[in-house]
PyMOL Python script that loads the backbone (N, CA, C, O; Angstrom):
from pymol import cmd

cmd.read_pdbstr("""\
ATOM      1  N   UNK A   1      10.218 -15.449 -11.246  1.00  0.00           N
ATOM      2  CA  UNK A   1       9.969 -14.292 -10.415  1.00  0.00           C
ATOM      3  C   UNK A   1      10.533 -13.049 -11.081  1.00  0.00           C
ATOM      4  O   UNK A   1      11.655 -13.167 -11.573  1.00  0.00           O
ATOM      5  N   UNK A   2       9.700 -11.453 -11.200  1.00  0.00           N
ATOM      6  CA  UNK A   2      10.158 -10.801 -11.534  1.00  0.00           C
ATOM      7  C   UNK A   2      10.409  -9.449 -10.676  1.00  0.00           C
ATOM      8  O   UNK A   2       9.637  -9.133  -9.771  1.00  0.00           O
ATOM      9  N   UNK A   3      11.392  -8.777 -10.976  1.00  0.00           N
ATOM     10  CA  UNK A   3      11.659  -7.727  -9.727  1.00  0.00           C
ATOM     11  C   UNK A   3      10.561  -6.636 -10.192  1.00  0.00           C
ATOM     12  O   UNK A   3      10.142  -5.964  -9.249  1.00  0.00           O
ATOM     13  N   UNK A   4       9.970  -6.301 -11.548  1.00  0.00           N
ATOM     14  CA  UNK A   4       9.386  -5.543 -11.406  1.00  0.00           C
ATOM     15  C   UNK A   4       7.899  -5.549 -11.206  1.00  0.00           C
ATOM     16  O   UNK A   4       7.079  -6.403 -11.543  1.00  0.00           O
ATOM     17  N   UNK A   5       7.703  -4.175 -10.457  1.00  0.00           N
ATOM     18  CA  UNK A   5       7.034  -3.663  -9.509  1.00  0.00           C
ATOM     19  C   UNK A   5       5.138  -3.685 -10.310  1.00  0.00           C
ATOM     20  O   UNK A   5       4.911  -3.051 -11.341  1.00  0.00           O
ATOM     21  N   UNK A   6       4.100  -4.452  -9.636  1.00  0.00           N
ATOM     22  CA  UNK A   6       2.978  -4.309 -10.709  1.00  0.00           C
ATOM     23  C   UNK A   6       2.422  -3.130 -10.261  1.00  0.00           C
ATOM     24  O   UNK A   6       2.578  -2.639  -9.143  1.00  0.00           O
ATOM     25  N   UNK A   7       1.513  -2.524 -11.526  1.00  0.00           N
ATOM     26  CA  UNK A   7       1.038  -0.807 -11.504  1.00  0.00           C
ATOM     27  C   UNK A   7      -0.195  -1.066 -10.535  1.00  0.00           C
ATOM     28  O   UNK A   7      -0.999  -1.971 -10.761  1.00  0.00           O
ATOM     29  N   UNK A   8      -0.306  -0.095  -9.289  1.00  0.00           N
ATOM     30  CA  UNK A   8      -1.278  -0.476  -8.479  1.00  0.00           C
ATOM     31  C   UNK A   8      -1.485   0.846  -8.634  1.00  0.00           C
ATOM     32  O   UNK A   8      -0.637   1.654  -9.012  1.00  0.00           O
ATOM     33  N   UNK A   9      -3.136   1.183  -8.210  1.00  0.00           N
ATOM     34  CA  UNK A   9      -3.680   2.809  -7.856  1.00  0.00           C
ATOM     35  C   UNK A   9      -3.858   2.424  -6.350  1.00  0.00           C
ATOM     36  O   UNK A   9      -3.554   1.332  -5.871  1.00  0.00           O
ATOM     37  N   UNK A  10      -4.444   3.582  -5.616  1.00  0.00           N
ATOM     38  CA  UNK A  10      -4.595   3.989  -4.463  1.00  0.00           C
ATOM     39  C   UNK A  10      -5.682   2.519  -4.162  1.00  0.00           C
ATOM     40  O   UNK A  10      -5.308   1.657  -3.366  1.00  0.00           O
ATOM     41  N   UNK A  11      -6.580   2.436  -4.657  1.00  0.00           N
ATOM     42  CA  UNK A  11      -7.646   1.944  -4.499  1.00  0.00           C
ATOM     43  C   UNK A  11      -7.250   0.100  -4.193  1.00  0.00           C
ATOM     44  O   UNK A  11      -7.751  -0.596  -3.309  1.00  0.00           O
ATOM     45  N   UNK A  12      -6.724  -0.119  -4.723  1.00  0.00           N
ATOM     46  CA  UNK A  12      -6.180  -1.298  -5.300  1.00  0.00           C
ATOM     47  C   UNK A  12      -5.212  -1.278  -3.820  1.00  0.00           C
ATOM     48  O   UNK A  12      -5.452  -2.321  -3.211  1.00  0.00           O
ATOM     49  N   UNK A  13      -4.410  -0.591  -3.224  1.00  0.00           N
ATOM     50  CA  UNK A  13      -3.261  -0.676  -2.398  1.00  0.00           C
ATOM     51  C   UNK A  13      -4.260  -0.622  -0.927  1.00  0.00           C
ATOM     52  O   UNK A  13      -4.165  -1.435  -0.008  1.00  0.00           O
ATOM     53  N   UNK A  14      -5.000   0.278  -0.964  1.00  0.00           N
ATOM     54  CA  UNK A  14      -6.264  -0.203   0.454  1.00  0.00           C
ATOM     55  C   UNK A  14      -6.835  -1.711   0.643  1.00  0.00           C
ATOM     56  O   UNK A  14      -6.908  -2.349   1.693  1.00  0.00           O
ATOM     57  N   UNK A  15      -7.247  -2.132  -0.761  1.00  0.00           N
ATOM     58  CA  UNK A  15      -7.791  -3.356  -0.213  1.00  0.00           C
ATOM     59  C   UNK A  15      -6.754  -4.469  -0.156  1.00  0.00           C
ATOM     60  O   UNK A  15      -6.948  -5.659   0.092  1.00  0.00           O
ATOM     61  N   UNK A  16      -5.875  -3.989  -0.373  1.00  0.00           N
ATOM     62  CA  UNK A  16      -4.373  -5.061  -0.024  1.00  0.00           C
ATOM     63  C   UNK A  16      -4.299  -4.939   1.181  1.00  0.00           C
ATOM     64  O   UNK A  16      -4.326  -6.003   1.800  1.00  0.00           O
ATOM     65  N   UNK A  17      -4.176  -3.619   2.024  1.00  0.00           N
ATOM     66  CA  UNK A  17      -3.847  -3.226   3.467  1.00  0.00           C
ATOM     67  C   UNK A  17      -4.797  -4.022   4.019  1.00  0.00           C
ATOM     68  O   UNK A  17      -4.432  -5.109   4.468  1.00  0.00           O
ATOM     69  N   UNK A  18      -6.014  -3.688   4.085  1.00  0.00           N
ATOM     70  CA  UNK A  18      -7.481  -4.335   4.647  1.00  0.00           C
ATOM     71  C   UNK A  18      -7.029  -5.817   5.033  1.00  0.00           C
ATOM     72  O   UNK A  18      -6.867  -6.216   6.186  1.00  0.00           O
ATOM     73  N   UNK A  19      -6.834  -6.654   3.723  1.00  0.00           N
ATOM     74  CA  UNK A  19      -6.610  -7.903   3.303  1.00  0.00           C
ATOM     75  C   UNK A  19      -4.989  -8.075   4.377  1.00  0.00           C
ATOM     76  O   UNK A  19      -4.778  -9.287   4.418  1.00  0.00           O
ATOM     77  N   UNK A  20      -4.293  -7.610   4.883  1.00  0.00           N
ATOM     78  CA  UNK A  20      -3.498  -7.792   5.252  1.00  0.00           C
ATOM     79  C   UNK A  20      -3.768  -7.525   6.944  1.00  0.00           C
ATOM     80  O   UNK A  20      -2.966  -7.949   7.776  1.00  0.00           O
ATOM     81  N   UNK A  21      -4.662  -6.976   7.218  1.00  0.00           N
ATOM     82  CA  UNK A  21      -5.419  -6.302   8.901  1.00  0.00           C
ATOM     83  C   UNK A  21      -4.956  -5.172   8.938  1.00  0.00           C
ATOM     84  O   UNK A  21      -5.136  -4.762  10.085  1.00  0.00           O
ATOM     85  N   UNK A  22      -4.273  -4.145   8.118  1.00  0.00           N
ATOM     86  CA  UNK A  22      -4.585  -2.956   8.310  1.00  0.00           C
ATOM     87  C   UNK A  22      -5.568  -2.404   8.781  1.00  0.00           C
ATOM     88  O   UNK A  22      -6.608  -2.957   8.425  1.00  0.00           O
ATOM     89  N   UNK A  23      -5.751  -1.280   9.635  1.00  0.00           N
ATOM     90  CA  UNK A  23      -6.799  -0.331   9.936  1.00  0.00           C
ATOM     91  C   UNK A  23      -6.336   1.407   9.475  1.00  0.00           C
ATOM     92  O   UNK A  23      -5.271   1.984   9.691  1.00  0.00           O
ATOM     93  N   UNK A  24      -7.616   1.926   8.762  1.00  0.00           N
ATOM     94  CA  UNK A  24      -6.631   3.509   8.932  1.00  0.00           C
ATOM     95  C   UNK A  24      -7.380   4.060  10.209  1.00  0.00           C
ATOM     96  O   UNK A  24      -8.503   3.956  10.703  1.00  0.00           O
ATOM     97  N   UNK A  25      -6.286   4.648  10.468  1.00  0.00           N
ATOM     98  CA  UNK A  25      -6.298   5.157  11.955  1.00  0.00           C
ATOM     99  C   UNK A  25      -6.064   6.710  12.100  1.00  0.00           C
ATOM    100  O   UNK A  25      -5.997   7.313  13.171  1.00  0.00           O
ATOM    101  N   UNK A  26      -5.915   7.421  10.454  1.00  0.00           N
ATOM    102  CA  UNK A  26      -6.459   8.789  10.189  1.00  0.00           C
ATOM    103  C   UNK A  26      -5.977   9.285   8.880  1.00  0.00           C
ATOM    104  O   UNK A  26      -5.043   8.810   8.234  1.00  0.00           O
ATOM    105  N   UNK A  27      -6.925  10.567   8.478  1.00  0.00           N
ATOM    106  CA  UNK A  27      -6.685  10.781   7.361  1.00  0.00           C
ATOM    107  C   UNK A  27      -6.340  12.452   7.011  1.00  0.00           C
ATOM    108  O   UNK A  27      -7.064  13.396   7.326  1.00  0.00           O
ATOM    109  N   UNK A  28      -5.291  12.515   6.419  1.00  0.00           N
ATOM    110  CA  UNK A  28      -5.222  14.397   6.316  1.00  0.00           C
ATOM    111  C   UNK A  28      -4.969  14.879   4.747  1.00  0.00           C
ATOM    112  O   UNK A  28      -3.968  14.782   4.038  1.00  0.00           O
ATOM    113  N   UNK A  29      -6.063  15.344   4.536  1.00  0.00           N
ATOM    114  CA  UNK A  29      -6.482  15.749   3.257  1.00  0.00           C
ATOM    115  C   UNK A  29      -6.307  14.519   2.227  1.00  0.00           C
ATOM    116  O   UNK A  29      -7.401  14.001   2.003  1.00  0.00           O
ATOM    117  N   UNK A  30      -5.132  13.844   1.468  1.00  0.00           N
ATOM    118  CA  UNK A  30      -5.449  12.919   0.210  1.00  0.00           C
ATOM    119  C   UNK A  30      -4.172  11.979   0.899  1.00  0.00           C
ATOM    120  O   UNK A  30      -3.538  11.239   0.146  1.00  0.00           O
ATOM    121  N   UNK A  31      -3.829  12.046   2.367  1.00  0.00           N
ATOM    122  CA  UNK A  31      -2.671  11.395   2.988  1.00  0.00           C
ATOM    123  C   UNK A  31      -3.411  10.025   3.657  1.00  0.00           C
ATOM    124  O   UNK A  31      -4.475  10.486   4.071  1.00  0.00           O
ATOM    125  N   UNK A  32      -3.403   9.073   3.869  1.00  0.00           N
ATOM    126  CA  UNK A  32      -4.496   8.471   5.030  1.00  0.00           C
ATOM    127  C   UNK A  32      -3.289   7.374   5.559  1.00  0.00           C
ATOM    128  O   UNK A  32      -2.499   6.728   4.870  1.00  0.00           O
ATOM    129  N   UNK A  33      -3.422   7.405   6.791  1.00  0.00           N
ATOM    130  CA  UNK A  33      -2.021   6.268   7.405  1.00  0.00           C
ATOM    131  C   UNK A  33      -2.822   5.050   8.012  1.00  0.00           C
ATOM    132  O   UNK A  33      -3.838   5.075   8.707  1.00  0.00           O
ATOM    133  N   UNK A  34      -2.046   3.922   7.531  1.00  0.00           N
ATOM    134  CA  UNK A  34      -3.150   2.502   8.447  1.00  0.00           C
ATOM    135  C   UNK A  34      -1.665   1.815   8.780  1.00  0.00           C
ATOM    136  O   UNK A  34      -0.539   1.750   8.287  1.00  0.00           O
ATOM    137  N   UNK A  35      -2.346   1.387   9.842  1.00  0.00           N
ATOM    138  CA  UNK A  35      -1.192   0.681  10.953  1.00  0.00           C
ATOM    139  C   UNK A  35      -1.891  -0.726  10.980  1.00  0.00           C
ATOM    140  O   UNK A  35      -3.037  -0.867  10.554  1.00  0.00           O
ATOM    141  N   UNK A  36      -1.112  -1.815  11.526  1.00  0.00           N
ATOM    142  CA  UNK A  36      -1.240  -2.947  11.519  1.00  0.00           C
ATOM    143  C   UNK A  36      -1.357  -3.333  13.027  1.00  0.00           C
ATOM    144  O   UNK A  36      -1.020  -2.324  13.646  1.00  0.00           O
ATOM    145  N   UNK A  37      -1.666  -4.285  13.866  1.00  0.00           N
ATOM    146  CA  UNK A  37      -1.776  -4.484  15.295  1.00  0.00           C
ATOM    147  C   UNK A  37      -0.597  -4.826  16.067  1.00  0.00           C
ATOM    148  O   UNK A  37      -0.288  -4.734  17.255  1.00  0.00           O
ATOM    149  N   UNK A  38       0.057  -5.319  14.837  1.00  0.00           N
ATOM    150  CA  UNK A  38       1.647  -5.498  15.409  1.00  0.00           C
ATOM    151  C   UNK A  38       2.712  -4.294  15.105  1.00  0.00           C
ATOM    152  O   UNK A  38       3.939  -4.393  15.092  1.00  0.00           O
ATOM    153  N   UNK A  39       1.933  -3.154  14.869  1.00  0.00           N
ATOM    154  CA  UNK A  39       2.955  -1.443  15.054  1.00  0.00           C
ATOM    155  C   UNK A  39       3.408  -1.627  13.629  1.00  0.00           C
ATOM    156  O   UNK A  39       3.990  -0.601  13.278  1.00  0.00           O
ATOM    157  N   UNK A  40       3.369  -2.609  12.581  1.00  0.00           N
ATOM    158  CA  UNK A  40       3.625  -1.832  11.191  1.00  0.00           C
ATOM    159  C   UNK A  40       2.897  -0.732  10.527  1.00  0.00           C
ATOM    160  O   UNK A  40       1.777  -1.111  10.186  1.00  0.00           O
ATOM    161  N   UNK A  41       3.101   0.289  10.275  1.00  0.00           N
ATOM    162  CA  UNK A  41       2.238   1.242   9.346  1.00  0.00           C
ATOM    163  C   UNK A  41       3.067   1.891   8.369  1.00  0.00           C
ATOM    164  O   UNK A  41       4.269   1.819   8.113  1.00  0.00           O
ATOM    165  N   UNK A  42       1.785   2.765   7.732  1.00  0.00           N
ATOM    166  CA  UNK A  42       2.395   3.398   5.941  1.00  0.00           C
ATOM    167  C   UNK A  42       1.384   4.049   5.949  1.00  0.00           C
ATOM    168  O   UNK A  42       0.357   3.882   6.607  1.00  0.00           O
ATOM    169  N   UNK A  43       1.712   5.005   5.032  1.00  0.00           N
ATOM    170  CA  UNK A  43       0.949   6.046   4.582  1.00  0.00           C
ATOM    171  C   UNK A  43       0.848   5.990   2.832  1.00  0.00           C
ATOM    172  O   UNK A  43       1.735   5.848   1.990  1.00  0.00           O
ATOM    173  N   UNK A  44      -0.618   6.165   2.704  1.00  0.00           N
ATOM    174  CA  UNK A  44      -1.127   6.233   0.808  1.00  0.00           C
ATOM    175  C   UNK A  44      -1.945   6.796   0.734  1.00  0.00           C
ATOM    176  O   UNK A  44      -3.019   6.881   1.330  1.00  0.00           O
ATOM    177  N   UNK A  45      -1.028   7.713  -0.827  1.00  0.00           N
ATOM    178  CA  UNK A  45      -1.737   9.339  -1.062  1.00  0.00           C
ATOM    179  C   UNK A  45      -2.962   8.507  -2.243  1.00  0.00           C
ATOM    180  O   UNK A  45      -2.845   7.869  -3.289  1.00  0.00           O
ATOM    181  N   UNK A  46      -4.023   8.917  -1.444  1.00  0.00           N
ATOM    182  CA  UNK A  46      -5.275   8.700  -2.475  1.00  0.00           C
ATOM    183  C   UNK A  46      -5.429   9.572  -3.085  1.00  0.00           C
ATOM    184  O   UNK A  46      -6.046  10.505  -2.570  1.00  0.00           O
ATOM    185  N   UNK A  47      -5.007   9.686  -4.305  1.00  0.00           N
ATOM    186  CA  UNK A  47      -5.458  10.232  -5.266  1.00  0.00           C
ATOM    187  C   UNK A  47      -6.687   9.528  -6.441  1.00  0.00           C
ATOM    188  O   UNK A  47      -6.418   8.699  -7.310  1.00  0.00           O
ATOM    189  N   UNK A  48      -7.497   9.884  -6.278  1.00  0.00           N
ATOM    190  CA  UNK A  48      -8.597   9.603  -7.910  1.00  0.00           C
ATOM    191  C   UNK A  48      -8.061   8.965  -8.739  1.00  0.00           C
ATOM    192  O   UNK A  48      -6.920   9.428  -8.729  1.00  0.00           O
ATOM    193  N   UNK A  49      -8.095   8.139  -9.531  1.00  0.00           N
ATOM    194  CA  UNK A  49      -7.637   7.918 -11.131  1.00  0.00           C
ATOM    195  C   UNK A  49      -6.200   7.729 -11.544  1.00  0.00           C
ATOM    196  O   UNK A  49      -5.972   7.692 -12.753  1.00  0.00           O
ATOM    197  N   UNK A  50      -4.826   7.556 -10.373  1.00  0.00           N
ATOM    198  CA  UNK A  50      -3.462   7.900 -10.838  1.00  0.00           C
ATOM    199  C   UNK A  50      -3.090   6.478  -9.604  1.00  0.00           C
ATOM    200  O   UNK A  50      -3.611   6.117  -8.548  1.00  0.00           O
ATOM    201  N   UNK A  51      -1.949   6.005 -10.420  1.00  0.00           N
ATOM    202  CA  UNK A  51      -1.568   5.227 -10.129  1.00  0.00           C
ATOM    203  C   UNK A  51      -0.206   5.579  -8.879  1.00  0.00           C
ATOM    204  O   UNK A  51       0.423   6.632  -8.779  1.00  0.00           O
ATOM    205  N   UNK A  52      -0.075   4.528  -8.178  1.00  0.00           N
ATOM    206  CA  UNK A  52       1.069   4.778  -7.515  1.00  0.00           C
ATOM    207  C   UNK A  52       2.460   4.907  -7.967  1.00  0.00           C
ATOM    208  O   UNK A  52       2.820   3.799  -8.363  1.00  0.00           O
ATOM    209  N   UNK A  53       3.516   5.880  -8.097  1.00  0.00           N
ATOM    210  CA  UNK A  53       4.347   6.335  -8.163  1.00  0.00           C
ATOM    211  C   UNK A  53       5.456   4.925  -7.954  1.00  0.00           C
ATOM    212  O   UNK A  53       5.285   4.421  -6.844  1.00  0.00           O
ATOM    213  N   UNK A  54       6.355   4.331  -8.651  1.00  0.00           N
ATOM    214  CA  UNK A  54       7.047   3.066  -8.452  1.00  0.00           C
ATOM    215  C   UNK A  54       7.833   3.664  -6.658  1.00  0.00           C
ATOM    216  O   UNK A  54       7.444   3.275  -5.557  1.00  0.00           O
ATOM    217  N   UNK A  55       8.510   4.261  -6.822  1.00  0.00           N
ATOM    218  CA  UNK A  55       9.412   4.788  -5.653  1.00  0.00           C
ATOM    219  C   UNK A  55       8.512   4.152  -4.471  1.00  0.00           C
ATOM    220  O   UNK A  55       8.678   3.209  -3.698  1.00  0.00           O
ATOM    221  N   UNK A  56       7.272   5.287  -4.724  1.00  0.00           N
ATOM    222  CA  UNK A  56       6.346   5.540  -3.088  1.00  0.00           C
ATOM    223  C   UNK A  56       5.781   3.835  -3.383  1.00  0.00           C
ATOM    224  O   UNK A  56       6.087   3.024  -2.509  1.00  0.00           O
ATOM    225  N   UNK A  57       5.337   3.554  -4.051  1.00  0.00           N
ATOM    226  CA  UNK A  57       5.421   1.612  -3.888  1.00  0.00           C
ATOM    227  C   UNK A  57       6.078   0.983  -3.677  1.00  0.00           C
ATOM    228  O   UNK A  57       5.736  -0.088  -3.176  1.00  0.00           O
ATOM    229  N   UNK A  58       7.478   1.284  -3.945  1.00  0.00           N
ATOM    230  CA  UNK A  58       8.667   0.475  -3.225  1.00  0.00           C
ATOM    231  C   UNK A  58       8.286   0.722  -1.360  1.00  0.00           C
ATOM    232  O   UNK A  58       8.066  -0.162  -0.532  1.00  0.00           O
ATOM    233  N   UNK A  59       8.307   1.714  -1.223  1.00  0.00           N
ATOM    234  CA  UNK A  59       7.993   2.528   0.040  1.00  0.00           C
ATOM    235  C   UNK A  59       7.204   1.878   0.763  1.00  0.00           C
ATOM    236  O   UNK A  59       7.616   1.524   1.868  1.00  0.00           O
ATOM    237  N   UNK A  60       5.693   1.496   0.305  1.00  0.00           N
ATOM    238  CA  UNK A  60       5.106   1.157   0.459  1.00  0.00           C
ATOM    239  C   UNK A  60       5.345  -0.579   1.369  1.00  0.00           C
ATOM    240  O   UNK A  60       5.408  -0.859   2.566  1.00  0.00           O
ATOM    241  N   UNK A  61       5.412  -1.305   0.289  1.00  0.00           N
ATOM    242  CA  UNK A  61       5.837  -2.433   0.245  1.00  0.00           C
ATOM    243  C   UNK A  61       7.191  -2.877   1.491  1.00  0.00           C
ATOM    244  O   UNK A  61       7.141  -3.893   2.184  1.00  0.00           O
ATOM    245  N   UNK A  62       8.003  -2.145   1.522  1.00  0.00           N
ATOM    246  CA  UNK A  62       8.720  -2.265   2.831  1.00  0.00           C
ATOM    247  C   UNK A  62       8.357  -1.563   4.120  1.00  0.00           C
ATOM    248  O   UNK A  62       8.993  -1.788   5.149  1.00  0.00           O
ATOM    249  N   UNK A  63       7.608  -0.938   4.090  1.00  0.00           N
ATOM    250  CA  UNK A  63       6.778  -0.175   5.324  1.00  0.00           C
ATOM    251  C   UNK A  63       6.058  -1.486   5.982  1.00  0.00           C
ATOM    252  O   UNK A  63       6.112  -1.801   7.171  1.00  0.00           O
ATOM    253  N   UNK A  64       5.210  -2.340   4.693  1.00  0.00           N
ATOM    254  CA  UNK A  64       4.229  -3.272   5.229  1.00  0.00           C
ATOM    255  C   UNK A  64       5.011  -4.897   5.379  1.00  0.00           C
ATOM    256  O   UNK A  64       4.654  -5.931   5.943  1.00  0.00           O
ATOM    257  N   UNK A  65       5.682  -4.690   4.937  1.00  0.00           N
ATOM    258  CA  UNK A  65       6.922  -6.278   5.370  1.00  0.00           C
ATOM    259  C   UNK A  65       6.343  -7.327   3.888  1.00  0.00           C
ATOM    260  O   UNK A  65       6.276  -8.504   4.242  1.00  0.00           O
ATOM    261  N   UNK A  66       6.068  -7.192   2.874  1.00  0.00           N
ATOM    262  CA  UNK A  66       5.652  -7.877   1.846  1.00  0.00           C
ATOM    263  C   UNK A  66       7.010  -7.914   0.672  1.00  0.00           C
ATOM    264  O   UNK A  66       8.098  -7.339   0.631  1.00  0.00           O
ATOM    265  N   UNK A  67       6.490  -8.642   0.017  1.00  0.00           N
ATOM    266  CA  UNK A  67       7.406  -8.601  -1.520  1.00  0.00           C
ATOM    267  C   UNK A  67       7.052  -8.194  -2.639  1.00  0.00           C
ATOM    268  O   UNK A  67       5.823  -8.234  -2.706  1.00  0.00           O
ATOM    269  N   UNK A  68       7.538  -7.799  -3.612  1.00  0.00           N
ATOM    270  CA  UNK A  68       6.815  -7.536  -5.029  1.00  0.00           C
ATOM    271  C   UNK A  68       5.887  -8.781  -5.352  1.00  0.00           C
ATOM    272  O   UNK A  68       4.657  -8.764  -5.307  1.00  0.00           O
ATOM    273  N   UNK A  69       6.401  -9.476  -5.566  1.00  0.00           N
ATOM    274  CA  UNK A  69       5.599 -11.022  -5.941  1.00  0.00           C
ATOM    275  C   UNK A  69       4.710 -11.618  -5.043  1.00  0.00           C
ATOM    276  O   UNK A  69       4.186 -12.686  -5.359  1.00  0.00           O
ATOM    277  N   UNK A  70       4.332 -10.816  -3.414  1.00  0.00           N
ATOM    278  CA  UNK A  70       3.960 -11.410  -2.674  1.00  0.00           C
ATOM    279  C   UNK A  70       2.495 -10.593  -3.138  1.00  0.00           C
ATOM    280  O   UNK A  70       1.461 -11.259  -3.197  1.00  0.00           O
ATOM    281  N   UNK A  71       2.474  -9.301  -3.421  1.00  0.00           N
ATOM    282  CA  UNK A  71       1.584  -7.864  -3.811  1.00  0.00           C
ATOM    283  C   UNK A  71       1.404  -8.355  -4.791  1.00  0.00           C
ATOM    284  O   UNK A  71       0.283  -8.033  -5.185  1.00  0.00           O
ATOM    285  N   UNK A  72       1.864  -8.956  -5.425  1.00  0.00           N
ATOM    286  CA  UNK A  72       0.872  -9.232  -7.367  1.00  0.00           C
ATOM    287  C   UNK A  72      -0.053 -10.437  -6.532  1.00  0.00           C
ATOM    288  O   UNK A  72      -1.265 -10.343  -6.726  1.00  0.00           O
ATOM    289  N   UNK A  73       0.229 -11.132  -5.968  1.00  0.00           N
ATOM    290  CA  UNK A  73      -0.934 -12.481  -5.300  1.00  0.00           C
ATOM    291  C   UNK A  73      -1.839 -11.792  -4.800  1.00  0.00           C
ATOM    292  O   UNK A  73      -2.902 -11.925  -5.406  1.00  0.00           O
ATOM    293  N   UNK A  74      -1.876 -11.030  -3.853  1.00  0.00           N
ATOM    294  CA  UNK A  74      -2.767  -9.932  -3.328  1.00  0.00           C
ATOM    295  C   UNK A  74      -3.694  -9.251  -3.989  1.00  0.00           C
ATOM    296  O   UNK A  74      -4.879  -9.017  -3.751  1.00  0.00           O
ATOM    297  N   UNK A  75      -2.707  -8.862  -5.180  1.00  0.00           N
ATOM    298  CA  UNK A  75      -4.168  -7.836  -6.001  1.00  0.00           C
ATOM    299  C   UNK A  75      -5.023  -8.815  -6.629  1.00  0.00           C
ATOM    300  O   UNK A  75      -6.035  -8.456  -7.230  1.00  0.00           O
TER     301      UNK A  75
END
""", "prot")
cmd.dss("prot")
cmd.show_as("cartoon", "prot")
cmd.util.cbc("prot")
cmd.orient("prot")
């Protein structure tokens, strides 16, 4: 097992959410927030072509209750 974090883009981190029962439930300008049915949610800046920022993926990843190693199975 490794602690570090795999390079995901925006695109790549939606169909994880999806895959997980996320819904987005709104979007403001390149911000879009999806919540889960059991009140987990997060917010991911879609940007075009750029990968997620390690930090805001750490962020990410504990917002949605997952692991690093649980998100590399996912993608």
């Amino acid at each position: 097992m490794s602690d570090k974090l795999p390079v995901v883009n925006a695109r790549q981190m939606v169909r994880v959410l999806e895959q997980l029962g996320f819904q987005r439930i709104r979007q403001s300008g390149s911000h879009a927030t999806y919540r889960h049915p059991d009140g987990r949610w997060t917010i991911v800046s879609i940007h075009a072509g750029k990968t997620i920022p390690s930090g805001t993926l750490r962020k990410i990843i504990r917002d949605i209750g997952v692991s690093g190693e649980q998100l590399r199975e996912l993608l």
